[in-house]
C-alpha atoms as an extended CHARMM CRD file, in Angstrom:
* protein
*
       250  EXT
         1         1  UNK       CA             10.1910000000       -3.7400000000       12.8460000000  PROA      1               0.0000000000
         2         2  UNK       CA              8.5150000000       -7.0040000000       10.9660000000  PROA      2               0.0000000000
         3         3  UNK       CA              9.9720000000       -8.1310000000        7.9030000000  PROA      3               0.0000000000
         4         4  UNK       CA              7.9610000000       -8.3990000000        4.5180000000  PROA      4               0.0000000000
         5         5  UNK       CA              8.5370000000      -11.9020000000        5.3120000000  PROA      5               0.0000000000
         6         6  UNK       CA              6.1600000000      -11.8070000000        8.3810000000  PROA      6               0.0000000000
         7         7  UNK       CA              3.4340000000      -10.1880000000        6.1980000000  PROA      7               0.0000000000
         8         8  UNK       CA             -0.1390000000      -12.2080000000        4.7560000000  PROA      8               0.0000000000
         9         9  UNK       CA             -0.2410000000      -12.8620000000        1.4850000000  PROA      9               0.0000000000
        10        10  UNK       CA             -3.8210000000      -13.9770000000        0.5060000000  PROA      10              0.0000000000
        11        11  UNK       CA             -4.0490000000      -15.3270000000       -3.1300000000  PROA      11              0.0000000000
        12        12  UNK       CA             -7.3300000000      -14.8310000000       -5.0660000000  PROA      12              0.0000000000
        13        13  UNK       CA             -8.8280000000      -15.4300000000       -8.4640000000  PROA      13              0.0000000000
        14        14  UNK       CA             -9.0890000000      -12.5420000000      -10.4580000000  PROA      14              0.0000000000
        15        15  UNK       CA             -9.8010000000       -8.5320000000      -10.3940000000  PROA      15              0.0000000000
        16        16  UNK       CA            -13.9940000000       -9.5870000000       -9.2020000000  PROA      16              0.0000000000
        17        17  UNK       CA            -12.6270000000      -11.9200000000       -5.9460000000  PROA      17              0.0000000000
        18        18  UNK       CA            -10.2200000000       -8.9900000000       -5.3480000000  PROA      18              0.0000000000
        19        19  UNK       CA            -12.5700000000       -6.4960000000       -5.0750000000  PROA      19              0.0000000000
        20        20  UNK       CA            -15.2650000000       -8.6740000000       -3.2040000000  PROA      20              0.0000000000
        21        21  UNK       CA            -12.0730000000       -9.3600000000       -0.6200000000  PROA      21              0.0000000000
        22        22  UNK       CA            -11.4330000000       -5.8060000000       -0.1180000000  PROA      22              0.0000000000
        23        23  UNK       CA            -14.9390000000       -5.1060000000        0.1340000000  PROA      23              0.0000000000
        24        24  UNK       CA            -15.3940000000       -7.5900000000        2.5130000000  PROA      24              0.0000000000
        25        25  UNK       CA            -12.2360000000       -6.3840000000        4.5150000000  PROA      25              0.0000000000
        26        26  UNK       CA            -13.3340000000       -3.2950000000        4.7700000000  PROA      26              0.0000000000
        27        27  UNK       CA            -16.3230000000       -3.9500000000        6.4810000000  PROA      27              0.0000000000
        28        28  UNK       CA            -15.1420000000       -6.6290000000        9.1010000000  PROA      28              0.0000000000
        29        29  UNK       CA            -12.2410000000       -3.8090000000       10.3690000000  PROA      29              0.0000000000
        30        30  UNK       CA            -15.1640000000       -1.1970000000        9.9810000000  PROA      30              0.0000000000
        31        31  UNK       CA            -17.3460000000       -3.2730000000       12.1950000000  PROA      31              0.0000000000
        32        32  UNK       CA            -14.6450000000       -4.5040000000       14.7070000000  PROA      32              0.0000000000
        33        33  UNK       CA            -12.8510000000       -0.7490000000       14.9250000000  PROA      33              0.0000000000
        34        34  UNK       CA            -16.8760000000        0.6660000000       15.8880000000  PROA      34              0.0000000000
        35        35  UNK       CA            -17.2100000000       -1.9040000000       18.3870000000  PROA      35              0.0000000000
        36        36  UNK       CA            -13.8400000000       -1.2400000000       20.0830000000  PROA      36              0.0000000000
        37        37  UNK       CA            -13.2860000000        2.0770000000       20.3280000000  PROA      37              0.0000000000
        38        38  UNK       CA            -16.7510000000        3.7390000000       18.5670000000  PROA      38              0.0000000000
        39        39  UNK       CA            -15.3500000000        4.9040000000       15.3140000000  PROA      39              0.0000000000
        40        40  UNK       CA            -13.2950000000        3.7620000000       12.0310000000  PROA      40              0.0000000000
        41        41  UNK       CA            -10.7660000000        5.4390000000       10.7760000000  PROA      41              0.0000000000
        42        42  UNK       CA             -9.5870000000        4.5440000000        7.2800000000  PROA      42              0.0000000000
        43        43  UNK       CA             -6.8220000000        5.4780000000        4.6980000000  PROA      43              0.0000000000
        44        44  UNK       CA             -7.8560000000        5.0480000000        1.1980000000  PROA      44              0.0000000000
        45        45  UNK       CA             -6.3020000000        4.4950000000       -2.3100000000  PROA      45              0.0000000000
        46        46  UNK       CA             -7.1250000000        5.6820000000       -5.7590000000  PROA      46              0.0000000000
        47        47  UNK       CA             -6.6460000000        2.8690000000       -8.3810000000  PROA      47              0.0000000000
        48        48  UNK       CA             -9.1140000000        0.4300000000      -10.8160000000  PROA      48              0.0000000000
        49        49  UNK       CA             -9.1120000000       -2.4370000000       -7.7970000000  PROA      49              0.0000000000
        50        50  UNK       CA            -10.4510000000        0.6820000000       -5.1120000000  PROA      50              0.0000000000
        51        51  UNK       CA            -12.6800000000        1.8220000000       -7.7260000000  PROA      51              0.0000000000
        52        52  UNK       CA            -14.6530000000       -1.6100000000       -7.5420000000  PROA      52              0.0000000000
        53        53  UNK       CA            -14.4060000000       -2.1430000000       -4.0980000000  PROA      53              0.0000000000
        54        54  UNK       CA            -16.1920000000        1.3800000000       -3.3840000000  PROA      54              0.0000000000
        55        55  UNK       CA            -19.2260000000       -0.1270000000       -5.8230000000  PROA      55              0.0000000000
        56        56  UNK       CA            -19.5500000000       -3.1830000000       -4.0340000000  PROA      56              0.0000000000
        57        57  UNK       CA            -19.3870000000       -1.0150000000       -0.6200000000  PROA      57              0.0000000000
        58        58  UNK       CA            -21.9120000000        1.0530000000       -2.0530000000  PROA      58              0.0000000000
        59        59  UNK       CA            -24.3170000000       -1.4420000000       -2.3460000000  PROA      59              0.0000000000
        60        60  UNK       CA            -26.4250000000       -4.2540000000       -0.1400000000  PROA      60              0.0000000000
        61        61  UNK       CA            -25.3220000000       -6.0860000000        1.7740000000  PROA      61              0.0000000000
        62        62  UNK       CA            -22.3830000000       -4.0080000000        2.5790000000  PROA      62              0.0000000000
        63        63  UNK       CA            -23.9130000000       -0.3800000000        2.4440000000  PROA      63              0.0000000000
        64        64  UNK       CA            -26.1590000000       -1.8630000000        5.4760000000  PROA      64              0.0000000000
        65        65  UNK       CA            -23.8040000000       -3.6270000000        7.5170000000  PROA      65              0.0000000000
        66        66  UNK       CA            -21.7050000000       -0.7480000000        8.2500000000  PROA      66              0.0000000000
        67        67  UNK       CA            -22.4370000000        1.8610000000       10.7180000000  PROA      67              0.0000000000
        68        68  UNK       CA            -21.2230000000        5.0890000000        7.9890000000  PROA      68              0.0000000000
        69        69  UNK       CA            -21.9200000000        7.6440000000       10.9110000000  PROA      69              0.0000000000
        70        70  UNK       CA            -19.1420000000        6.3120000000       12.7610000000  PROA      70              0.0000000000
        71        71  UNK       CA            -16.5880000000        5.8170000000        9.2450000000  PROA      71              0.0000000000
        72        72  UNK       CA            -13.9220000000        8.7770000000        8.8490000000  PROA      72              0.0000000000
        73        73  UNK       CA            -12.5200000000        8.6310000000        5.2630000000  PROA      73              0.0000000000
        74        74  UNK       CA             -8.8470000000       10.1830000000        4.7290000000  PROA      74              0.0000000000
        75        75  UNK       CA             -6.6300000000        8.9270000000        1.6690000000  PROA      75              0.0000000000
        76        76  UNK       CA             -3.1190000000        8.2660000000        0.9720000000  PROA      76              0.0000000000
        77        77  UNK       CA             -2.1950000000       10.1110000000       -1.5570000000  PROA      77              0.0000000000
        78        78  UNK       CA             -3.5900000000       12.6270000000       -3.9980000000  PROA      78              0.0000000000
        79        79  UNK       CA             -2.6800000000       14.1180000000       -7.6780000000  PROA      79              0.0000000000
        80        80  UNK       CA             -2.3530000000       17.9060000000       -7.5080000000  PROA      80              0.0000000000
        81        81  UNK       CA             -5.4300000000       18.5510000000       -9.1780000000  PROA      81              0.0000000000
        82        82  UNK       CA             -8.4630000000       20.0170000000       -8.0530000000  PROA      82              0.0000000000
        83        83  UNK       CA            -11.7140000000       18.2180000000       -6.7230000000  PROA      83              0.0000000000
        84        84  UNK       CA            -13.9250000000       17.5310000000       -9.7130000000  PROA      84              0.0000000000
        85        85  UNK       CA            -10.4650000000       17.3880000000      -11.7240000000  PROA      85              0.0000000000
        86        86  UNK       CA            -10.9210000000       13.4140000000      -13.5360000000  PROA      86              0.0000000000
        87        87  UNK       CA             -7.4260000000       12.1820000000      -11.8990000000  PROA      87              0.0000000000
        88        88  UNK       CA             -8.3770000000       13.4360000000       -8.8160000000  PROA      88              0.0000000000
        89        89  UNK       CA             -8.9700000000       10.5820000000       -5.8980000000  PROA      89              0.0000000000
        90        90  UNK       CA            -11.1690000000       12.3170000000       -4.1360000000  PROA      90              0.0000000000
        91        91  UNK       CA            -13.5800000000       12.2110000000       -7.1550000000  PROA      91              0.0000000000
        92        92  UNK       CA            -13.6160000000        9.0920000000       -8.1390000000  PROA      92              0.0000000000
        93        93  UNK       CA            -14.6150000000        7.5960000000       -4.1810000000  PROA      93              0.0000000000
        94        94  UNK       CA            -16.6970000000       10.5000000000       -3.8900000000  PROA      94              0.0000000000
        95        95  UNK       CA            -18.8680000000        9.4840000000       -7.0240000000  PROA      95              0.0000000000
        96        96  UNK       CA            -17.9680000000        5.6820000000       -6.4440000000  PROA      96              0.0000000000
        97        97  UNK       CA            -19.0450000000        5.5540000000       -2.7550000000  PROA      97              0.0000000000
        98        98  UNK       CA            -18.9890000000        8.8230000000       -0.3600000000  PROA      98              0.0000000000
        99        99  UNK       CA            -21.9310000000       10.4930000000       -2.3720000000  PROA      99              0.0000000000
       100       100  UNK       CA            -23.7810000000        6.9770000000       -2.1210000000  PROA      100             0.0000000000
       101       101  UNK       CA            -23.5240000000        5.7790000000        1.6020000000  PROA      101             0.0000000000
       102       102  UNK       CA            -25.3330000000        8.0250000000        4.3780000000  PROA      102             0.0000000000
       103       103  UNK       CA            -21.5610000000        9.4900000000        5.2290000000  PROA      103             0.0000000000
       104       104  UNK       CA            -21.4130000000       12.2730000000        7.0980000000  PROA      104             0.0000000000
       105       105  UNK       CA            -19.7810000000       14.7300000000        5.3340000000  PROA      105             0.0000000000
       106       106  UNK       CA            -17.9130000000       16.2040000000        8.2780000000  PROA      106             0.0000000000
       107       107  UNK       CA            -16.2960000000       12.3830000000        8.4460000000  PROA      107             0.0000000000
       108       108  UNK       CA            -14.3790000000       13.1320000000        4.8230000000  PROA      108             0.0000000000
       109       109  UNK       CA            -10.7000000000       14.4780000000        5.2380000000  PROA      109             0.0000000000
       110       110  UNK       CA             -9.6350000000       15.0630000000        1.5020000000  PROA      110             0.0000000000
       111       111  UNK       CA             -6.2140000000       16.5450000000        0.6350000000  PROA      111             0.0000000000
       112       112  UNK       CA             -6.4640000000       19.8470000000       -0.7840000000  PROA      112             0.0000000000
       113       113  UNK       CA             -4.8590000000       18.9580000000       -4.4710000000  PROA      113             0.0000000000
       114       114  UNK       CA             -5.7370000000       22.3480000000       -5.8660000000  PROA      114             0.0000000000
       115       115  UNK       CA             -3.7430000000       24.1940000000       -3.4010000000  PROA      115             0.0000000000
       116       116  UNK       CA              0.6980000000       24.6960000000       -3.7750000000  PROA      116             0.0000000000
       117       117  UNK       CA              1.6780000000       21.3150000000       -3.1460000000  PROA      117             0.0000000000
       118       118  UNK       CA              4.1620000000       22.1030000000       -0.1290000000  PROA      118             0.0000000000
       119       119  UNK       CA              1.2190000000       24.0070000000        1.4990000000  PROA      119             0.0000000000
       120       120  UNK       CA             -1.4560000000       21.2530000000        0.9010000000  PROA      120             0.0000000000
       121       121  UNK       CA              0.8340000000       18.6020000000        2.5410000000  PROA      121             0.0000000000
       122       122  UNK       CA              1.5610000000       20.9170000000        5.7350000000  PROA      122             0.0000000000
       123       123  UNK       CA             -2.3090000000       21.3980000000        5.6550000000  PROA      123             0.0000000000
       124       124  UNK       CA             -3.3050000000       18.2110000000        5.3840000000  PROA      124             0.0000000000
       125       125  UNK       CA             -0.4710000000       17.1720000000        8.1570000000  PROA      125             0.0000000000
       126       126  UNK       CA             -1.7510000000       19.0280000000       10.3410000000  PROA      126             0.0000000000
       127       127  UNK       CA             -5.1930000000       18.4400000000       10.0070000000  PROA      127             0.0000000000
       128       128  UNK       CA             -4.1970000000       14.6490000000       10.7590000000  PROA      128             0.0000000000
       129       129  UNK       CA             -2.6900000000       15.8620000000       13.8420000000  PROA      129             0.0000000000
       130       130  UNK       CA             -5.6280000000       17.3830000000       14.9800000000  PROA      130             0.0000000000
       131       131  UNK       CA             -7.9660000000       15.0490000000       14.5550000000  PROA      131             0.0000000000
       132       132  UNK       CA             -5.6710000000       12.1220000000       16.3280000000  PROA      132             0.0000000000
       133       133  UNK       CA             -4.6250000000       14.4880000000       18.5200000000  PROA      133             0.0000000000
       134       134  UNK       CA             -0.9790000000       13.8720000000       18.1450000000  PROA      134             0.0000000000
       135       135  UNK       CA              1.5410000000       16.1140000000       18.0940000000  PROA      135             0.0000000000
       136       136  UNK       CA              3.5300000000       13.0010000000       16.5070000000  PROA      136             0.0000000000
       137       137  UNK       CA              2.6640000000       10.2550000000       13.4820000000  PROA      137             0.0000000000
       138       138  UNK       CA             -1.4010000000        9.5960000000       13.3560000000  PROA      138             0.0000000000
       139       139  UNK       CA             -2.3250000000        6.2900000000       13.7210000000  PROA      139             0.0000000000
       140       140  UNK       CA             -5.0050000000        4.9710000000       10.9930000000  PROA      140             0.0000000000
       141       141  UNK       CA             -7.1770000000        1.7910000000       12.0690000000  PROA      141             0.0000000000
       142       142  UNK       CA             -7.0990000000        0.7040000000        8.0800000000  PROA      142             0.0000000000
       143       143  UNK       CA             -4.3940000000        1.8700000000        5.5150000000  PROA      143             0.0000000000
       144       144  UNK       CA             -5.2830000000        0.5330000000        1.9830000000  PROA      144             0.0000000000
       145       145  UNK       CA             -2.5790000000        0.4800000000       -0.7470000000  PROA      145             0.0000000000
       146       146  UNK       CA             -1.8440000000       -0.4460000000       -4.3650000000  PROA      146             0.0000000000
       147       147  UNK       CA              1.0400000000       -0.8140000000       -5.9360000000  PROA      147             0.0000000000
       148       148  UNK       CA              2.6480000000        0.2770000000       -9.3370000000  PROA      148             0.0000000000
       149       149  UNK       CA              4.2920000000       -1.9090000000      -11.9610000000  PROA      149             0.0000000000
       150       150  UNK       CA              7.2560000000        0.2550000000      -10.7730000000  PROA      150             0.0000000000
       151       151  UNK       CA              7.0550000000       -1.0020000000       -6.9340000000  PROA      151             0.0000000000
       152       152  UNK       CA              5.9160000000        2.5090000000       -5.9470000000  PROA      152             0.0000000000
       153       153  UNK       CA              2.5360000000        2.7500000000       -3.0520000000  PROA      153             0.0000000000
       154       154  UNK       CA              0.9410000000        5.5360000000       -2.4870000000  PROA      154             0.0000000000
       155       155  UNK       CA              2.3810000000        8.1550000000       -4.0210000000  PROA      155             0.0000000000
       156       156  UNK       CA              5.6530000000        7.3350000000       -2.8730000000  PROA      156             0.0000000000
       157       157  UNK       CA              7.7960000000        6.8970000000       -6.4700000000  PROA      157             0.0000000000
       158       158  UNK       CA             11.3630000000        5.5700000000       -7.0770000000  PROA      158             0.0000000000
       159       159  UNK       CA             14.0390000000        7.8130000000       -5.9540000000  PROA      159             0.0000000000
       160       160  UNK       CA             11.9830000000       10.4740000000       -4.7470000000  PROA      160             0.0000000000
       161       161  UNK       CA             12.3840000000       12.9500000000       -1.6750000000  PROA      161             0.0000000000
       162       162  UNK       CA              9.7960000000       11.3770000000       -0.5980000000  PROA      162             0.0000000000
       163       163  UNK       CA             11.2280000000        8.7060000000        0.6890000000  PROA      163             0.0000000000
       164       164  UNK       CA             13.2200000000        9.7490000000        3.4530000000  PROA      164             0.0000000000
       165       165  UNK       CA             10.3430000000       11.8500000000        4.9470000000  PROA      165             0.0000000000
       166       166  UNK       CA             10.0990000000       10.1030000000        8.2710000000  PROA      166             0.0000000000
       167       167  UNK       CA              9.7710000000       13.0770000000       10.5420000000  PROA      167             0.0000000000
       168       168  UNK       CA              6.6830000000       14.2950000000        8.1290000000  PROA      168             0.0000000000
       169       169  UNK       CA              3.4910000000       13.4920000000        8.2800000000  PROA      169             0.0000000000
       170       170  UNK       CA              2.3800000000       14.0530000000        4.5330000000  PROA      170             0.0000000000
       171       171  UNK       CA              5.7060000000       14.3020000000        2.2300000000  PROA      171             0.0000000000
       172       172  UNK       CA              5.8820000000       18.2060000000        1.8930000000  PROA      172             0.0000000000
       173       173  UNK       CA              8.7560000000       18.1040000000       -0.9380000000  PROA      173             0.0000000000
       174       174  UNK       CA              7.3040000000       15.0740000000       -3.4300000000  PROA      174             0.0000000000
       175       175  UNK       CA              8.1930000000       15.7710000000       -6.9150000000  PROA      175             0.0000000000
       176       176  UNK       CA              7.9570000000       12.8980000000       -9.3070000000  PROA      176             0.0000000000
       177       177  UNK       CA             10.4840000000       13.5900000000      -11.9050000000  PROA      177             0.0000000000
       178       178  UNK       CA              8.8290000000       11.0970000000      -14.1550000000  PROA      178             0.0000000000
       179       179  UNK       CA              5.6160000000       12.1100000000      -13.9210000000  PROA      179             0.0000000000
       180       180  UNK       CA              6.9180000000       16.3020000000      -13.9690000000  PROA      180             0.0000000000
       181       181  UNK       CA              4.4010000000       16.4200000000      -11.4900000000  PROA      181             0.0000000000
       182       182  UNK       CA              3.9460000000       16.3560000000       -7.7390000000  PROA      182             0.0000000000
       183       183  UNK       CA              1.9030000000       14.6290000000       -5.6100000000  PROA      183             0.0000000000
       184       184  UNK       CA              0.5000000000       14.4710000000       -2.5470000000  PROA      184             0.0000000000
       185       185  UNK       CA              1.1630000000       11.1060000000        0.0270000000  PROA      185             0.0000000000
       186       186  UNK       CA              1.3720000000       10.0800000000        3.5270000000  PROA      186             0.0000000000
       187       187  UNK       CA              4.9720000000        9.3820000000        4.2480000000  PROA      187             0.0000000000
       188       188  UNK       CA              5.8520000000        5.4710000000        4.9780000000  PROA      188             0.0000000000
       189       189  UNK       CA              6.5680000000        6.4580000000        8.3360000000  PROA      189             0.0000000000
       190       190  UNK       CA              2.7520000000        7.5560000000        8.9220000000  PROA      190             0.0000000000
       191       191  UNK       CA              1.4750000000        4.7430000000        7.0570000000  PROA      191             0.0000000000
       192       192  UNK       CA              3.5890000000        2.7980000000        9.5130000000  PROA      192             0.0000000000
       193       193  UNK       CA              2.2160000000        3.7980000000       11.9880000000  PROA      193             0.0000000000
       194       194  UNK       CA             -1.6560000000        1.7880000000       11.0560000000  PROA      194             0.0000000000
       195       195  UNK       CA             -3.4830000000       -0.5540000000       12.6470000000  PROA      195             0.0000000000
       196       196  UNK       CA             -3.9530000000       -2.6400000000        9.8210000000  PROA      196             0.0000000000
       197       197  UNK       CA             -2.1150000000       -2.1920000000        6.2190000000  PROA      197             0.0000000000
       198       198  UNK       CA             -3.8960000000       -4.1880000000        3.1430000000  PROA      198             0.0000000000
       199       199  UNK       CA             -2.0650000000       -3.8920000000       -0.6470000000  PROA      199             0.0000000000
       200       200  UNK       CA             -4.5480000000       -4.5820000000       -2.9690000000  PROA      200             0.0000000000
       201       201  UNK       CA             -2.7230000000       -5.5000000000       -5.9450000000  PROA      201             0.0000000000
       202       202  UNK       CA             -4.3360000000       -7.4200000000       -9.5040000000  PROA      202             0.0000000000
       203       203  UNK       CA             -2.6390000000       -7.5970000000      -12.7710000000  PROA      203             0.0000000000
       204       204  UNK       CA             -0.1590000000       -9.4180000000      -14.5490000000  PROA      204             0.0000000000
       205       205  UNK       CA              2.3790000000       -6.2610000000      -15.3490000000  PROA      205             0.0000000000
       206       206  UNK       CA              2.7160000000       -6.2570000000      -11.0370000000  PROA      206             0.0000000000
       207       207  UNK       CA              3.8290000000      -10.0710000000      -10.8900000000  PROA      207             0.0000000000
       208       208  UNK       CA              7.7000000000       -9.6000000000      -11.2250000000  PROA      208             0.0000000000
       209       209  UNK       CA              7.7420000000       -6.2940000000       -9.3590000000  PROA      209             0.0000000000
       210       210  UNK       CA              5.4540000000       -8.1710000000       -6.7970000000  PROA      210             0.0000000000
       211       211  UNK       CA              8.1920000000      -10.6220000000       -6.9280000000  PROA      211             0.0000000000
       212       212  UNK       CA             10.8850000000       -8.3110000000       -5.9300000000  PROA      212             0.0000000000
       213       213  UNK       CA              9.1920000000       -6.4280000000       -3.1610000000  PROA      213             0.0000000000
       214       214  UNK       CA              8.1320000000       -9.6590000000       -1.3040000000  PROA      214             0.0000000000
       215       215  UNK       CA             10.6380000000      -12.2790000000       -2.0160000000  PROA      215             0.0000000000
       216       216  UNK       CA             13.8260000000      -10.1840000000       -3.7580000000  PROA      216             0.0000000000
       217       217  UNK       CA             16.6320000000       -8.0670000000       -1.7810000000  PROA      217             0.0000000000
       218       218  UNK       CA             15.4430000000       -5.0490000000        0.5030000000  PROA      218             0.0000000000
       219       219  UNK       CA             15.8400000000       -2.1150000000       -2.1170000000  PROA      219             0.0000000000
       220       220  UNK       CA             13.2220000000        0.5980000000       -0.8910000000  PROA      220             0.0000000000
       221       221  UNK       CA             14.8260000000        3.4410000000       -3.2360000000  PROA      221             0.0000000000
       222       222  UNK       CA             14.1170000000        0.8380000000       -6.0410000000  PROA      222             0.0000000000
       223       223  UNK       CA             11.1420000000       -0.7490000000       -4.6590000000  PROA      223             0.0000000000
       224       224  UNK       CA              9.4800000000        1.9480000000       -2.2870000000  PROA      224             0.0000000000
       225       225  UNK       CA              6.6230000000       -0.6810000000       -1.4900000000  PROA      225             0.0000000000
       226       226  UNK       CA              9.0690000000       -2.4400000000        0.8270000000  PROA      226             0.0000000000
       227       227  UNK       CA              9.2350000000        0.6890000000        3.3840000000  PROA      227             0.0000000000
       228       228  UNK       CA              6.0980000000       -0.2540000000        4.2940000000  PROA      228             0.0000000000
       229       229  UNK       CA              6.9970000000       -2.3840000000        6.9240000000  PROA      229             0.0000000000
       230       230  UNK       CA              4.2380000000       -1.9050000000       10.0620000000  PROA      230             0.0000000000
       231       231  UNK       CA              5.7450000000       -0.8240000000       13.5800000000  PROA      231             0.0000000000
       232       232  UNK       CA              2.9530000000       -2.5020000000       16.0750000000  PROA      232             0.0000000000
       233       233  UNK       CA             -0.0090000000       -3.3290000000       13.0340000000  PROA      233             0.0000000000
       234       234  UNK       CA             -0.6290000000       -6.2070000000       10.7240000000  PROA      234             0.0000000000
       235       235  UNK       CA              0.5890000000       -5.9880000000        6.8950000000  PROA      235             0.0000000000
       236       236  UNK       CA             -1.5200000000       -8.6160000000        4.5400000000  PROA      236             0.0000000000
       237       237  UNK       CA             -1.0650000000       -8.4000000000        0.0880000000  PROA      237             0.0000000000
       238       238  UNK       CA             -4.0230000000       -9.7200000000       -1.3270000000  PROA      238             0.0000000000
       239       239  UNK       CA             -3.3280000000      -10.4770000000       -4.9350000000  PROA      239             0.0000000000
       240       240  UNK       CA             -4.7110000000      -12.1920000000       -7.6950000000  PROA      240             0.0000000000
       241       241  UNK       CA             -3.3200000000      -14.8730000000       -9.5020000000  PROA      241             0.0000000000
       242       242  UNK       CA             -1.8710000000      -12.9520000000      -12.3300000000  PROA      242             0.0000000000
       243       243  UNK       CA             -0.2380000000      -10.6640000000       -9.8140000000  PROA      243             0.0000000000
       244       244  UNK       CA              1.5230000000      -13.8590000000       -7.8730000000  PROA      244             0.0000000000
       245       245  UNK       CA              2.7140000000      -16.0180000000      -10.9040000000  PROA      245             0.0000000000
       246       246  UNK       CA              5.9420000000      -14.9460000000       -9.9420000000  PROA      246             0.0000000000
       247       247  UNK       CA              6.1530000000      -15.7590000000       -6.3690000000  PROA      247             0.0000000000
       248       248  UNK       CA              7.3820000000      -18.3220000000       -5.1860000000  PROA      248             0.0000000000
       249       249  UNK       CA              5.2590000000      -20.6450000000       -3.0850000000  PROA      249             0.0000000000
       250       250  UNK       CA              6.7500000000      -20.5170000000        0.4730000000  PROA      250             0.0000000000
C-alpha cells in the first residue's frame, strides 16, 4: 500500500482557486470515467470548500461540459439527521448542485440519516454492493474528502470504532463521543478501494494538523486522515496556502 509520501500535493492560492480546482477536477475525471467505461461514479463531501465547488459545477462552463445522465452521486459520510434537516449533506449538494444540473434522480444514492444509525449504514452498504455488484468493497471512480482541524475525513473521528471497520462497507457502530452523536461514513477500507482520492483542504486552523498527517509519524488513531492510503488508485491534497504554511517544502 502507497505511503502518504507517494501522494500529490497541489498548492493553490486561496478558498476561490480551491474551489475552481475541484471544480475543474471534477469534470476532467467525469469526462475521462464517461469515455472509458460510460458512467462516473463519485463520492462526495459535505464541507464550505464542496459547497463552492457544487456552485461553480452548477454553472457554465462546467454544467455543459459534463454528460449529468451518465454522473452517479453517493457521499462519504452523513450526520444522522433527516433530508431537509440544515446539517444534513445531502441538502446542502442537493440545493447547491443536484436540484440545478439535469441529474437524473435515479443517479443520487443518499444515506438514509433519518433512519437508526446501525440500520442506515447496513442499508446504505448494501445498496453500494448492489449497484457495483460486489459482494466485497465498492470501488468509486472519484472519492472527495476534507479534513478536520482534528485530522479526522469523512466522518471517521479520533479514536472511534470506526476506525477499525475494514471488513464494513459503511461503519455500522460510529459514535463520536465528542460530538454525542453518530454519524454515518464509508469506512477507510472502502474509500481505499477508489479510483481516484482528492482532499480538499483550505484554512489556516488545518496547517499544523495538515502538517502531521503528511509529513509527521503514522498515527491513524490520532490522525485518522492518514488511513487513507489508496490500494491500486491515485491520492492528491490540494490545499491552499494557509492550509500548507506548515509543510515543509520537499
Amino acid at each position: 500500500m502507497p505511503s502518504l509520501n507517494t501522494a500529490q500535493i497541489i498548492r493553490v492560492a486561496d478558498a476561490q482557486a480551491l474551489a475552481q480546482a475541484a471544480a475543474e477536477t471534477f469534470c476532467q475525471q467525469a469526462q475521462a470515467n464517461i469515455a472509458r467505461w460510460g458512467r462516473f461514479t463519485v463520492a462526495l463531501s459535505g464541507g464550505s470548500t464542496p459547497k463552492a465547488m457544487f456552485g461553480l459545477l452548477a454553472d457554465e462552463p462546467y454544467r455543459s461540459a459534463i454528460d449529468w445522465a451518465n454522473v452517479y452521486i453517493f457521499w462519504g459520510d452523513e450526520r444522522c439527521v433527516p433530508p431537509d434537516h440544515e446539517e444534513s449533506n445531502y441538502r446542502m449538494t442537493n440545493e447547491a448542485l443536484l436540484s440545478k444540473v439535469p441529474l437524473p434522480p435515479e443517479n443520487i444514492f443518499r444515506l438514509y440519516g433519518e433512519d437508526a444509525p446501525a440500520r442506515a449504514a447496513q442499508r446504505y452498504g448494501a445498496q453500494l454492493q448492489q449497484f457495483f455488484q460486489t459482494d466485497s468493497l465498492p470501488q468509486f471512480e472519484l472519492v472527495f474528502l476534507g479534513m478536520g482541524a482534528d485530522g479526522h475525513t469523512a466522518s471517521l473521528f479520533p479514536g472511534t470504532a470506526a476506525l477499525q471497520a475494514d471488513a464494513e462497507v459503511v461503519a455500522v457502530e460510529n459514535y463520536v463521543e465528542k460530538l454525542k452523536t453518530y454519524r454515518l461514513t464509508l469506512t477507510a477500507a472502502t474509500i481505499n478501494q477508489a479510483r481516484t482520492i482528492i482532499f480538499l483542504v483550505g484554512g489556516a486552523d488545518k496547517a499544523v494538523t495538515l502538517r502531521a498527517v503528511l509529513q509527521g509519524e503514522f498515527q491513524p488513531e490520532v490522525y485518522p486522515s492518514q488511513l487513507i492510503r489508496p490500494v491500486h488508485g491515485t491520492l492528491t491534497w490540494i490545499v491552499d496556502e494557509a492550509a500548507a504554511s506548515q509543510l515543509e517544502r520537499l
